[in-house]
N, C-alpha and C positions, 0 to 999 in steps of 0.2 A: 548731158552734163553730169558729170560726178561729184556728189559732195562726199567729203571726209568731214568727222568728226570727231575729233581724239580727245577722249576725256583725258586728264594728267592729275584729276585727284579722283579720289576712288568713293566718291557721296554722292555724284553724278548719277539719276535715276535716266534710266533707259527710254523710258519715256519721254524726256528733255533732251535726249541726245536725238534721238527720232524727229520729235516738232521743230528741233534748231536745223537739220538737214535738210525735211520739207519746206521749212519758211524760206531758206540759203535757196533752194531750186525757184521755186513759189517766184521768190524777189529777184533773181536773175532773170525771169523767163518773161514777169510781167513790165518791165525795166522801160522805157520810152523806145530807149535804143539799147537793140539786142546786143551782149557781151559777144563780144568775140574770141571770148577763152571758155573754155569747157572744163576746170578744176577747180572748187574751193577749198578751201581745207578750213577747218573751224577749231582751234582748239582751247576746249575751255579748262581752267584754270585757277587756281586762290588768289589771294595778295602776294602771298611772294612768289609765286609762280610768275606771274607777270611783271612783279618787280624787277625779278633777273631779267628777262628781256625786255624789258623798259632800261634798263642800266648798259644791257649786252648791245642793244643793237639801237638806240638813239641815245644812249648816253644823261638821260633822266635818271635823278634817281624816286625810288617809292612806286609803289603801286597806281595803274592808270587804269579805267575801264578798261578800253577799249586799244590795239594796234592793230594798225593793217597795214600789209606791205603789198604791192603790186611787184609782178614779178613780168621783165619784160619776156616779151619770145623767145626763143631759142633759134638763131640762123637757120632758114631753113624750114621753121614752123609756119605754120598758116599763121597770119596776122604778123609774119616780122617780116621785116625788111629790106 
């Protein structure tokens, strides 16, 4: 499995980018039922960082902890249909 983690502000200690990777694998792997996608991506971010895509891509506006998008298969990929 591969995780990404793409800092987008620059205070982000390497350290934090490291433990959020391993915990992203860690919690995929220990899961009830195994993921059948193999990418995360993780990318951490401010308030307005995430305000804009809180605005861009559900149409909220203001800052939210937390988005996550599922991203179906691609034709063709293992797990699509």
């Amino acid at each position: 499995m591969k995780v990404t983690v793409v800092p987008s502000v620059p205070f982000v200690p390497r350290t934090h980018l490291s433990r959020t990777a391993r915990f992203a694998t860690w919690l995929a792997k220990e899961s009830l039922k195994p993921p059948d996608w193999n990418d995360i991506t993780i990318v951490l971010t401010d308030d307005r960082g995430i305000a804009d895509l809180n605005e861009r891509y559900l149409k909220h506006k203001g800052p939210t902890d937390v988005i996550s998008f599922r991203l179906d298969p691609v034709p063709g990929e293992r797990g699509a249909s």
